[in-house]
MOPAC internal coordinates of N, CA, C and O (Angstrom, degrees):
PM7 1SCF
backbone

  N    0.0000 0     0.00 0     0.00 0    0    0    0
  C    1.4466 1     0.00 0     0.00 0    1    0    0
  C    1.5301 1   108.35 1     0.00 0    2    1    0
  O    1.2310 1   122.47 1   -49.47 1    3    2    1
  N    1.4471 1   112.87 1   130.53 1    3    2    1
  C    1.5465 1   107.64 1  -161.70 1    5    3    2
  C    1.8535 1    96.23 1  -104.63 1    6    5    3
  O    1.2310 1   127.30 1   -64.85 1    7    6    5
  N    1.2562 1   103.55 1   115.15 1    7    6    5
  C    1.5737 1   105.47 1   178.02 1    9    7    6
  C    1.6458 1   114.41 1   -88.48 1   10    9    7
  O    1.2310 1   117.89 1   160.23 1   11   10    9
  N    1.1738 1   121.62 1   -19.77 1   11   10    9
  C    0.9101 1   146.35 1   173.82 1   13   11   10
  C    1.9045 1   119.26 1    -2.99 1   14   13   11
  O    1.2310 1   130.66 1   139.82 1   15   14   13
  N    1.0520 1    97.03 1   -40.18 1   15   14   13
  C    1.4557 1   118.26 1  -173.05 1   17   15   14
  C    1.7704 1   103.00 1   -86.57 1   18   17   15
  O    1.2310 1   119.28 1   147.48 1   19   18   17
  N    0.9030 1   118.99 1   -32.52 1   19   18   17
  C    1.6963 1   117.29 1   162.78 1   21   19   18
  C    1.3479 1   116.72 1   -76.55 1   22   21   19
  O    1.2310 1   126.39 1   -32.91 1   23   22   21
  N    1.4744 1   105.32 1   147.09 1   23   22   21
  C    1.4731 1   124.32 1   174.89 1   25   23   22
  C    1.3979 1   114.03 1   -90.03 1   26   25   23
  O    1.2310 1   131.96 1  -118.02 1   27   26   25
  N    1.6852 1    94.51 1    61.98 1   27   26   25
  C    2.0536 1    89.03 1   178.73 1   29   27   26
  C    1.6376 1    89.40 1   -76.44 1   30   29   27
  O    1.2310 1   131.59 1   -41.60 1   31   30   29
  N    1.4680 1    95.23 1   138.40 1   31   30   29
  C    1.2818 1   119.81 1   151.99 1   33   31   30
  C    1.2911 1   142.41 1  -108.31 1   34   33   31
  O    1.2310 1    96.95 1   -19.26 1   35   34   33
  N    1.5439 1   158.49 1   160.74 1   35   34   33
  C    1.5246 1   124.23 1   177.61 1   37   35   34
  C    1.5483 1   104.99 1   -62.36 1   38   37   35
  O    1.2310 1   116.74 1   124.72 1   39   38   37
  N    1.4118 1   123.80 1   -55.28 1   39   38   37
  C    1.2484 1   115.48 1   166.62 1   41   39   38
  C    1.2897 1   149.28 1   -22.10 1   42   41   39
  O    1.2310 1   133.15 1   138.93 1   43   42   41
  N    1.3890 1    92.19 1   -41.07 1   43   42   41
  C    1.7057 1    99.48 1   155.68 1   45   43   42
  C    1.3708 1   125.72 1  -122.71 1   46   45   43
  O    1.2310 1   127.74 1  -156.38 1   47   46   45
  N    0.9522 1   102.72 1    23.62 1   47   46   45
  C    1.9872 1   120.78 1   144.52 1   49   47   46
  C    1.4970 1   104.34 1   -74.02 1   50   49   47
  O    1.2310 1   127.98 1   114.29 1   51   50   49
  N    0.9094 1   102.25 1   -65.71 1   51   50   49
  C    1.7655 1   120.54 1   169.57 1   53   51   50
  C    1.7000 1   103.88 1    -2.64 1   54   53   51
  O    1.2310 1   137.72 1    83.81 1   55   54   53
  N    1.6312 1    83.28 1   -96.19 1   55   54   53
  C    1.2669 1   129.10 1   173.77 1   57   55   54
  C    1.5477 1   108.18 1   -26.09 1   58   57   55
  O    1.2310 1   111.16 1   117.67 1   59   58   57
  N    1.6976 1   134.25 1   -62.33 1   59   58   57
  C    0.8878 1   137.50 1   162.75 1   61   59   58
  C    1.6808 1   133.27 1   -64.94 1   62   61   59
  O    1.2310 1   124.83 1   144.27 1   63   62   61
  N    1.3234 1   108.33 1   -35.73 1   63   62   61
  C    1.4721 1    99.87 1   154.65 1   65   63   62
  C    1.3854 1   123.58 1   -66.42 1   66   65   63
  O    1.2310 1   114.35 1   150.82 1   67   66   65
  N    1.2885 1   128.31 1   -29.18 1   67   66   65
  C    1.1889 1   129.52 1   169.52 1   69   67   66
  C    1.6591 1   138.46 1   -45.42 1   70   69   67
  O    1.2310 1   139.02 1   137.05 1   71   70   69
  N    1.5483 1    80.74 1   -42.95 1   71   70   69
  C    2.0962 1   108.32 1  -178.33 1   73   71   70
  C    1.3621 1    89.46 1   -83.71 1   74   73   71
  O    1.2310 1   111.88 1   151.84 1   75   74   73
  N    1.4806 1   132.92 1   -28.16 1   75   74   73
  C    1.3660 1   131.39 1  -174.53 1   77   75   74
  C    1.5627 1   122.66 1   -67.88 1   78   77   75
  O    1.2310 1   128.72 1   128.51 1   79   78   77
  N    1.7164 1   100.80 1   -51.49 1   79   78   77
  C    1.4850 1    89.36 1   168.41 1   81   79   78
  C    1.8757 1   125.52 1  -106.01 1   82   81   79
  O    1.2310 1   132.04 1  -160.16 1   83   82   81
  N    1.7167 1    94.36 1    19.84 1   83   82   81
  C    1.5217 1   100.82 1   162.97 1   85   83   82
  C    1.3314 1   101.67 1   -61.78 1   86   85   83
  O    1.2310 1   121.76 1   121.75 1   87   86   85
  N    1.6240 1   114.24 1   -58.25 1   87   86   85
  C    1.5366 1   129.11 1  -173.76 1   89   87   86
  C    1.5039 1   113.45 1   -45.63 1   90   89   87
  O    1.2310 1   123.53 1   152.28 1   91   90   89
  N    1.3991 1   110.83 1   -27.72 1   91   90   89
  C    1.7070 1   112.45 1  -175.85 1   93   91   90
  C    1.2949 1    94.27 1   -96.86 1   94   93   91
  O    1.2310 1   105.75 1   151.67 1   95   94   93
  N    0.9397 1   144.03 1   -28.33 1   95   94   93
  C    1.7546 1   142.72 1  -168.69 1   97   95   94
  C    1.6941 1    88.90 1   -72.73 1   98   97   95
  O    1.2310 1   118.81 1   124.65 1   99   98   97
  N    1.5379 1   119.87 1   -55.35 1   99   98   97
  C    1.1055 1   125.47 1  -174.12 1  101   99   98
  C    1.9796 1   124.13 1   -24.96 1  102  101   99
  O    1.2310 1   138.97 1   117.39 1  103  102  101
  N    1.9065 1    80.83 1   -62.61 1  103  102  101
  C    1.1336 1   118.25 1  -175.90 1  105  103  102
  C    1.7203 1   110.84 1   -67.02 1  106  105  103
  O    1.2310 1   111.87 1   153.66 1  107  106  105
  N    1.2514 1   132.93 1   -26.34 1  107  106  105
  C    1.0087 1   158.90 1   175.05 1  109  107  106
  C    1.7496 1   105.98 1   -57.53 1  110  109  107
  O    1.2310 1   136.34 1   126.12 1  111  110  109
  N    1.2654 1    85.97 1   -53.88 1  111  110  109
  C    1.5040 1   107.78 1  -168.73 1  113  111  110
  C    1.7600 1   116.21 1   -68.81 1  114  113  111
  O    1.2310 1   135.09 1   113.56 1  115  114  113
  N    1.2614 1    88.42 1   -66.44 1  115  114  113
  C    1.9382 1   100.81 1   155.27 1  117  115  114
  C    1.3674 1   131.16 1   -33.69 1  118  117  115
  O    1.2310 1   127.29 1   136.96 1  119  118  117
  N    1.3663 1   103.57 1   -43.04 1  119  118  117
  C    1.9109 1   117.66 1  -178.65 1  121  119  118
  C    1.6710 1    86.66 1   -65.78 1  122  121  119
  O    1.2310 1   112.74 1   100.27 1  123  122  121
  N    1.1717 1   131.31 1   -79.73 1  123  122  121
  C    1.4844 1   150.85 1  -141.43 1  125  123  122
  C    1.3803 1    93.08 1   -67.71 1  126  125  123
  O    1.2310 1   117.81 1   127.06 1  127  126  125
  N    1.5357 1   121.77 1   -52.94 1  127  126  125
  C    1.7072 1   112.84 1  -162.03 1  129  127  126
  C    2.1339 1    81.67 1  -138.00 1  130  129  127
  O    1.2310 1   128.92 1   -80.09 1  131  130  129
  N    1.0445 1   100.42 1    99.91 1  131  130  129
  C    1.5028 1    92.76 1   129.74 1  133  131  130
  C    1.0457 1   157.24 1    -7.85 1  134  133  131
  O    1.2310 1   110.96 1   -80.23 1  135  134  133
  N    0.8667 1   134.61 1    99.77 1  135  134  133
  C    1.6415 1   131.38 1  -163.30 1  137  135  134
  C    1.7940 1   109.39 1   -85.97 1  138  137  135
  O    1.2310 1   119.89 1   -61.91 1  139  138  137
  N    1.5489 1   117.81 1   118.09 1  139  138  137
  C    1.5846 1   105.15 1   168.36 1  141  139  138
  C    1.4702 1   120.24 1   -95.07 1  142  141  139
  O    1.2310 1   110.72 1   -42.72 1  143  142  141
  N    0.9196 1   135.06 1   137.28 1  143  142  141
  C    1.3212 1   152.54 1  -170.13 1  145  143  142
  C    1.8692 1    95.67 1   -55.39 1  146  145  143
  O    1.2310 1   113.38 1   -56.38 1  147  146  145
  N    1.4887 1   130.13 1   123.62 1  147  146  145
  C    1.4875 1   126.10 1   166.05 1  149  147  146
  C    1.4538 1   116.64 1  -137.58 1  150  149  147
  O    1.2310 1   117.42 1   -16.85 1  151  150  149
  N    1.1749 1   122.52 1   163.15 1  151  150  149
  C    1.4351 1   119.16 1   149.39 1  153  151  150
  C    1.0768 1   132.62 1  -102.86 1  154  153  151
  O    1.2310 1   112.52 1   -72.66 1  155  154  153
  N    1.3157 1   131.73 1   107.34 1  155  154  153
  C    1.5198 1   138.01 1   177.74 1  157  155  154
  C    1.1486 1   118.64 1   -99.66 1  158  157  155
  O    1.2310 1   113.14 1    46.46 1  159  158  157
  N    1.3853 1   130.57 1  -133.54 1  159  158  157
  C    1.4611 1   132.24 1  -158.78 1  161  159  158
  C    1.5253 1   106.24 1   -69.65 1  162  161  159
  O    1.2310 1   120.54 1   146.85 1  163  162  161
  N    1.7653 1   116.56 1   -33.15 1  163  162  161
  C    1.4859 1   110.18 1  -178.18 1  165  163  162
  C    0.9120 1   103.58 1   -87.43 1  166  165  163
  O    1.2310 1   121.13 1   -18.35 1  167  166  165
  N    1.5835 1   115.44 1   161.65 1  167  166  165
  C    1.8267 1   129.76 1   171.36 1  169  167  166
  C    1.1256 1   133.96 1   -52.07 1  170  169  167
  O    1.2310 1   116.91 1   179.61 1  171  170  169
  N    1.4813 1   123.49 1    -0.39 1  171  170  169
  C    1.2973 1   130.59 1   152.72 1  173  171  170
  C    1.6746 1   114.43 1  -149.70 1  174  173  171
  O    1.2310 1   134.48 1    -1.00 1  175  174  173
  N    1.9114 1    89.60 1   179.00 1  175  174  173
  C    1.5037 1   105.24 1  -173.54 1  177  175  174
  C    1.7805 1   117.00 1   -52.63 1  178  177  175
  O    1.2310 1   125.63 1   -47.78 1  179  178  177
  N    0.9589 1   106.78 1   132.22 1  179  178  177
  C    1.6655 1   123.28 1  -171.22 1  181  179  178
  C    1.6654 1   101.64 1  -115.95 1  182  181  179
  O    1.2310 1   130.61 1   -36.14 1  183  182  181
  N    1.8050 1    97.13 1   143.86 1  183  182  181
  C    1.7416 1    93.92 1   157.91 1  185  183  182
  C    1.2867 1    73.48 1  -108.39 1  186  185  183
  O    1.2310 1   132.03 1    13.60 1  187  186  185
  N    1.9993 1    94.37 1  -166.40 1  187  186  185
  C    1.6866 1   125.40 1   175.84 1  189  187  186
  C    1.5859 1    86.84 1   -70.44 1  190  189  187
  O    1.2310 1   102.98 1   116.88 1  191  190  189
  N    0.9110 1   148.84 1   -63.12 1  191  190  189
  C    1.6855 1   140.78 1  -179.30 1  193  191  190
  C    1.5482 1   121.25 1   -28.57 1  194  193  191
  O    1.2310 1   126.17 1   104.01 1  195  194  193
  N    1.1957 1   105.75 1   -75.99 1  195  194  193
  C    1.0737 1   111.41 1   158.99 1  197  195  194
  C    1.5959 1   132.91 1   -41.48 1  198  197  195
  O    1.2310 1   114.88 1   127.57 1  199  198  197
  N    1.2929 1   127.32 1   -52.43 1  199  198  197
  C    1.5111 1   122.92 1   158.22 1  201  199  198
  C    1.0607 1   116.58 1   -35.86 1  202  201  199
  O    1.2310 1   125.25 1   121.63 1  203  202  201
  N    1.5526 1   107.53 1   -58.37 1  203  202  201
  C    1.4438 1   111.95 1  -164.03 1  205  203  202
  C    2.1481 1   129.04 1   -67.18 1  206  205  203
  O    1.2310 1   138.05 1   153.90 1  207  206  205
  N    1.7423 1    82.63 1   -26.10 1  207  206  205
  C    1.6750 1    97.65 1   164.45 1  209  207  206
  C    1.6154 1   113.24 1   -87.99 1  210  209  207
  O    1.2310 1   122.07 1   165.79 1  211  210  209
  N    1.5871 1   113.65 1   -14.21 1  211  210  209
  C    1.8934 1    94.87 1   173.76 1  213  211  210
  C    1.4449 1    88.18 1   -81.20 1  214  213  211
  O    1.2310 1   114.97 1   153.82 1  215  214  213
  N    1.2175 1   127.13 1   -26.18 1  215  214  213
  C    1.7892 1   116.39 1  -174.47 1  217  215  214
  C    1.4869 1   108.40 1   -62.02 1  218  217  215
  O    1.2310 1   124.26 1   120.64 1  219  218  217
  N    1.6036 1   109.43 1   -59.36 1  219  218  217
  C    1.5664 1    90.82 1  -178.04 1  221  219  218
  C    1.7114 1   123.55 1   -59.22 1  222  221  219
  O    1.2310 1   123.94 1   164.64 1  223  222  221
  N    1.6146 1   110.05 1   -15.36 1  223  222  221
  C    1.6142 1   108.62 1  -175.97 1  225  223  222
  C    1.2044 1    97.90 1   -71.87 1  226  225  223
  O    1.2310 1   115.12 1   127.41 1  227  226  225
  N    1.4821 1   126.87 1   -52.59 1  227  226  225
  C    1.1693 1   133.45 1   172.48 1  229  227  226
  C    1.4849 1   130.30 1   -27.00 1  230  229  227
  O    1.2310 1   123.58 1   127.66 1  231  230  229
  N    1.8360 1   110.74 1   -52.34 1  231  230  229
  C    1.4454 1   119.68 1   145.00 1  233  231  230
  C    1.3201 1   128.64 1   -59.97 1  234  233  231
  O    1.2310 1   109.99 1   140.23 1  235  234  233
  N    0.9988 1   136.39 1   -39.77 1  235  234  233
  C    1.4641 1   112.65 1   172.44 1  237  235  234
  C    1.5998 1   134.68 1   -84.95 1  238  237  235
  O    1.2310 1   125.56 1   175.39 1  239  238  237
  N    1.9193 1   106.93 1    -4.61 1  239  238  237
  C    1.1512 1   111.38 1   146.47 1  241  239  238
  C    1.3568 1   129.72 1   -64.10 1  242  241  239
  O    1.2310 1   118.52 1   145.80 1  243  242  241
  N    1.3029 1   120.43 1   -34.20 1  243  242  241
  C    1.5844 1   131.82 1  -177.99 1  245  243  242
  C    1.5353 1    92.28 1   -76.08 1  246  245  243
  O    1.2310 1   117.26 1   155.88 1  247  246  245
  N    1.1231 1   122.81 1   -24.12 1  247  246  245
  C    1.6843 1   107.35 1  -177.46 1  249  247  246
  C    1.4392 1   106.50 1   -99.88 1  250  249  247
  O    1.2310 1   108.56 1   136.80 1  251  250  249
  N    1.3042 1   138.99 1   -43.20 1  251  250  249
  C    1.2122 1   125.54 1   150.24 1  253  251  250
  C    1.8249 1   117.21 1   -30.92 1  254  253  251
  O    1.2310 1   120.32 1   112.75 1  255  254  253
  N    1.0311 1   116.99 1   -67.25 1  255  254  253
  C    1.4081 1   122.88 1  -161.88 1  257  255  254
  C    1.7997 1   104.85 1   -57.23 1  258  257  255
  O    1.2310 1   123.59 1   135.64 1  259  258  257
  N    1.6289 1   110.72 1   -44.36 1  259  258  257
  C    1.3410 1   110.47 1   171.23 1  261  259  258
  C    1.3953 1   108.78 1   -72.68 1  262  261  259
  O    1.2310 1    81.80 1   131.72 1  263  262  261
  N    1.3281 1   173.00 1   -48.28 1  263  262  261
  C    1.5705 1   169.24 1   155.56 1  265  263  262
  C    1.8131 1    84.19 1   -35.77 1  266  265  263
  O    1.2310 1   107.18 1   134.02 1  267  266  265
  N    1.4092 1   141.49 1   -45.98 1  267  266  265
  C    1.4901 1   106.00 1  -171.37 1  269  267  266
  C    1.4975 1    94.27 1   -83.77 1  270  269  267
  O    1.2310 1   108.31 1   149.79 1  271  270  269
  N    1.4001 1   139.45 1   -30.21 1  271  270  269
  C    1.4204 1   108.45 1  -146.61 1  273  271  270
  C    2.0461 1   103.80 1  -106.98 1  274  273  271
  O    1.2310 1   141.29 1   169.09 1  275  274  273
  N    0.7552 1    76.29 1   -10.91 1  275  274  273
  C    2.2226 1    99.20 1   178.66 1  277  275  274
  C    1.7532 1   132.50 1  -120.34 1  278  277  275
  O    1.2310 1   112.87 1   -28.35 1  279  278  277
  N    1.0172 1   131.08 1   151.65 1  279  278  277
  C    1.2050 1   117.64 1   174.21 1  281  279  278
  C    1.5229 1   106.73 1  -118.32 1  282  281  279
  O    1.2310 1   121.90 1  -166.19 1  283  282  281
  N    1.5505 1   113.96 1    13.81 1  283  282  281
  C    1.3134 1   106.01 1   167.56 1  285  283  282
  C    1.3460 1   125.46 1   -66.92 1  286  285  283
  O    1.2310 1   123.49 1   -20.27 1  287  286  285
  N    1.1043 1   110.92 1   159.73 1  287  286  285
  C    1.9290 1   114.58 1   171.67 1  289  287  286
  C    1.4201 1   127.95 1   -19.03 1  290  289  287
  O    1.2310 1   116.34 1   -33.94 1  291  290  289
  N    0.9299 1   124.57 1   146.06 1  291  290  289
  C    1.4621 1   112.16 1   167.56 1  293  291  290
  C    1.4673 1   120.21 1   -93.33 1  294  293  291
  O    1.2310 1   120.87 1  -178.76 1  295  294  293
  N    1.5514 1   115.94 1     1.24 1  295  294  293
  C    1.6587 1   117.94 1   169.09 1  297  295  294
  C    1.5473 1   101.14 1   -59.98 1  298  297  295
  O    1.2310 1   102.66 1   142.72 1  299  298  297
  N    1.3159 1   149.38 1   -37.28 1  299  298  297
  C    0.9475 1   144.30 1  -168.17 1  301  299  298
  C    1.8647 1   124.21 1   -61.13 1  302  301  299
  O    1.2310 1   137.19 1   113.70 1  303  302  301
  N    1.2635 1    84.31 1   -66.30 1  303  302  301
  C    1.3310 1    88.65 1   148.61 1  305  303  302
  C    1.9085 1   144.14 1   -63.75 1  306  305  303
  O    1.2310 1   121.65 1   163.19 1  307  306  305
  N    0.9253 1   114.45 1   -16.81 1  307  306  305
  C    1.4812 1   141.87 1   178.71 1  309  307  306
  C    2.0327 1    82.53 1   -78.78 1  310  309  307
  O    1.2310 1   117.43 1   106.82 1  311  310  309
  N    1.2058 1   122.49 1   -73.18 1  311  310  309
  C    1.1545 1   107.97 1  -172.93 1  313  311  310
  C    1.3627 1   131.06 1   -83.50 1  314  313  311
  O    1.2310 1   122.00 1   174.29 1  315  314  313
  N    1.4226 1   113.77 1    -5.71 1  315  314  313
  C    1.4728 1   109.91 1   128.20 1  317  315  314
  C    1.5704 1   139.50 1   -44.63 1  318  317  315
  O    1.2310 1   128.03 1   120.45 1  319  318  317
  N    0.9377 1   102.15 1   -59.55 1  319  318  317
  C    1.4478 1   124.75 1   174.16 1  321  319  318
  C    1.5986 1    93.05 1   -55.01 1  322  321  319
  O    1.2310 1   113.27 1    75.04 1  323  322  321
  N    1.2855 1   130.33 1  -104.96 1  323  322  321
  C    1.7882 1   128.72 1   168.06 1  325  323  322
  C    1.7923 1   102.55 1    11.30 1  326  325  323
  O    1.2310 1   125.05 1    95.58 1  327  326  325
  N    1.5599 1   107.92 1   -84.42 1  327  326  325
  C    1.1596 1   100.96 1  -173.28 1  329  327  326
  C    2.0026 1   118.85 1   -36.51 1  330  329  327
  O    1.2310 1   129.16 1   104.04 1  331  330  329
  N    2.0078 1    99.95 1   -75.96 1  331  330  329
  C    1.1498 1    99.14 1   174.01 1  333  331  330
  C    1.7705 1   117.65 1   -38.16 1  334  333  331
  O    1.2310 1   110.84 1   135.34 1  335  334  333
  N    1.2732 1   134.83 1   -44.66 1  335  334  333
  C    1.2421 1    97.96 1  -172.84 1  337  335  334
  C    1.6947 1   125.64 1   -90.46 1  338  337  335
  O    1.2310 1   122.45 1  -168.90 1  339  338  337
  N    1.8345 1   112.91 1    11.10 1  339  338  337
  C    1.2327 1    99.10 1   169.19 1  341  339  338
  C    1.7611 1    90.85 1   -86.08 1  342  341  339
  O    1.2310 1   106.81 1   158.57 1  343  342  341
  N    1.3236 1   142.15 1   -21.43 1  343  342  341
  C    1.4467 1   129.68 1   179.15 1  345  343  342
  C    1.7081 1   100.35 1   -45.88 1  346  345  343
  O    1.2310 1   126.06 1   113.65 1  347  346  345
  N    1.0984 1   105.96 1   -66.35 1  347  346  345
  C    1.6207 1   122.93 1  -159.15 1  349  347  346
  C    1.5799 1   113.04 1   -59.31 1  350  349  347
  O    1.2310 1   120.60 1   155.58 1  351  350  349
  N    1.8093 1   116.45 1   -24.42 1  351  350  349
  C    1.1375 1   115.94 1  -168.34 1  353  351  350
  C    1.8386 1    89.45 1   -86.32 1  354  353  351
  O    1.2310 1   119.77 1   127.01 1  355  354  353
  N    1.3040 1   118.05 1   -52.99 1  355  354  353
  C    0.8994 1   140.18 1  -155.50 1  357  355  354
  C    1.7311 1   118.54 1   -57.07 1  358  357  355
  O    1.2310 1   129.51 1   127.47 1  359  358  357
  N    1.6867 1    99.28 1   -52.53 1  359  358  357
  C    1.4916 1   107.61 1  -174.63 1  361  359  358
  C    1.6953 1   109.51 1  -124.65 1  362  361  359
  O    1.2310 1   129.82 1  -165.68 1  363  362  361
  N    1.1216 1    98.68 1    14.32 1  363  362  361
  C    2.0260 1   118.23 1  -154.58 1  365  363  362
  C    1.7901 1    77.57 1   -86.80 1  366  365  363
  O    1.2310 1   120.10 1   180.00 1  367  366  365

């Protein structure tokens, strides 16, 4: 299979193994404990699934929006993002 035509990078190897075994840690997590349905800081009922996917949408808008409006780093945002999504998993 010729991949050739994509720009894998380690960076975004990275990037994708990462979301890969968040998603299995996820899943990990679910088998063992259950997830109960709550409402926290957002306007409606949340599982741990759900938090955890408005968090990643949440990150890649904040990283889109910083690459259009700045040319600073992207660690900045990355630890924005970090913070916001243990808020969101946590009390969301």
């Amino acid at each position: 299979m010729d991949l050739s035509w994509m720009a894998w990078t380690t960076p975004t190897a990275i990037f994708f193994v990462t979301i890969f075994l968040l998603l299995c840690g996820m899943t990990v997590w679910e088998v063992v404990q259950p997830t109960v349905p709550r409402k926290g800081l957002l306007p409606m009922v949340t599982t741990r699934g759900d938090r955890f996917f408005i968090s990643l949408l949440s990150g890649a808008w904040l990283h889109l929006a910083w690459m259009y409006f700045t040319d600073i780093t992207l660690w900045v945002p990355l630890a924005i993002m970090a913070v916001g999504m243990a808020v969101i998993l946590r009390w969301g």
